[in-house]
N, C-alpha and C positions, 0 to 999 in steps of 0.2 A: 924407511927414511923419515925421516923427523922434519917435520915442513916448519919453515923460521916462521915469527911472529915479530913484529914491530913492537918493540916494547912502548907504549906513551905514558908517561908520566897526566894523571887526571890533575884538570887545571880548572878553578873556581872560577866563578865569572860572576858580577853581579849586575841586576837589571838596572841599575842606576848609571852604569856607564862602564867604563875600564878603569884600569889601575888598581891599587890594594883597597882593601877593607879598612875603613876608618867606623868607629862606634859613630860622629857627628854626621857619617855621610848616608849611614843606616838611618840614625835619625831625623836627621831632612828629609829622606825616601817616605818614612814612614809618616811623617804628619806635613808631608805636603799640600793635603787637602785642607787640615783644619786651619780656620780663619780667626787669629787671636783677635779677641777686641783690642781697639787701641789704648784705652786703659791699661793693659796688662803689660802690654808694649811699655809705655811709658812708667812704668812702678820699676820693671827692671835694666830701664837704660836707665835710670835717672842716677845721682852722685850719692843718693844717702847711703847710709851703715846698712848692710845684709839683712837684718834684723826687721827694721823698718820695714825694707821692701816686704819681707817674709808676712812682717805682721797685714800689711796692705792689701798681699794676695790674699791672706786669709780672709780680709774685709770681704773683698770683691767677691770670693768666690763662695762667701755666706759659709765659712769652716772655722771663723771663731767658735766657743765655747760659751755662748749667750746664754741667760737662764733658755729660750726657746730651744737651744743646740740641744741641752741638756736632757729638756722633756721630749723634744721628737727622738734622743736618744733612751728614753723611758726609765728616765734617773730621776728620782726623787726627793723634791728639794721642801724640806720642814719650812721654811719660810716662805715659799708660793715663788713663781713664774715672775713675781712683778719686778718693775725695773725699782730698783733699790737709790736713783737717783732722785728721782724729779716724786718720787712717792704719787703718781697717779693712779695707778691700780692698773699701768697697762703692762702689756706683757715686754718682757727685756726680749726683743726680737734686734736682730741690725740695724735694721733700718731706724727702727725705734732708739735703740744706743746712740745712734750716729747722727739722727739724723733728724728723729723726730723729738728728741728728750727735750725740755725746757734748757736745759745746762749745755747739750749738745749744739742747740740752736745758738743759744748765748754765746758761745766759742768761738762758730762759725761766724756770725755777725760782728764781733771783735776783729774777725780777719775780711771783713766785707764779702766773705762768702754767703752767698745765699743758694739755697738748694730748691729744685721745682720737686713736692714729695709727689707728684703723678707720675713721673718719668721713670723708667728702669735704672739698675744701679751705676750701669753704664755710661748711657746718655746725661746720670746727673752728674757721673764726674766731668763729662766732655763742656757740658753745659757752664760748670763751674768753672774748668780749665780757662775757658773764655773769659768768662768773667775775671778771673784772678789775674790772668796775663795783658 
């Protein structure tokens, strides 16, 4: 005699709650933890073109292509590391580009931005935010 079995159909379940699988609800599960700086926040809510924002992140997140990107990437540049702006012999680093340059500084003080160069990159945008608004 052939004993029955209950067929069940195998059903997914996921730890984030009930209902279907969405890619967005997988990734809120997954970076629930990490804590965006509010910079990062504000670059991508803000109203400018895709582009901007993109180039902005790359600021923040020190992945532009600065002569410094280039040599910690151990690419070798015939005209040296220095920043090709302000001609001081210092190294074209970000913060330098942006922030420390003679022309950079100049820009910024046209828009009454002034920048504290002790503060992290984060706190000087927060720092400026204030100021600017």
């Amino acid at each position: 005699m052939r004993s029955e079995q209950t067929e069940l159909n195998d059903e997914w379940s996921y730890i984030w709650g009930g209902g279907r699988y969405s890619a967005s609800k997988f990734y809120r599960h997954s970076f629930i933890a990490v804590i965006t700086p509010k910079p990062l926040k504000w670059i991508w809510k803000s109203k400018c073109v895709p582009k901007i924002k993109f180039f902005s992140w790359l600021l923040l997140k020190d992945k532009l292509n600065t002569r410094n990107m280039l040599r910690r990437r151990r690419k070798f540049l015939e005209e040296g590391y220095s920043c090709p702006v302000c001609l001081l012999d210092v190294e074209e680093t970000r913060d330098h580009l942006f922030f420390g340059c003679s022309y950079a500084r100049e820009r910024w003080r046209i828009l009454n931005i002034n920048f504290n160069g002790n503060l992290g990159i984060y706190q000087r945008i927060k720092s400026a935010k204030r100021c600017f608004t």
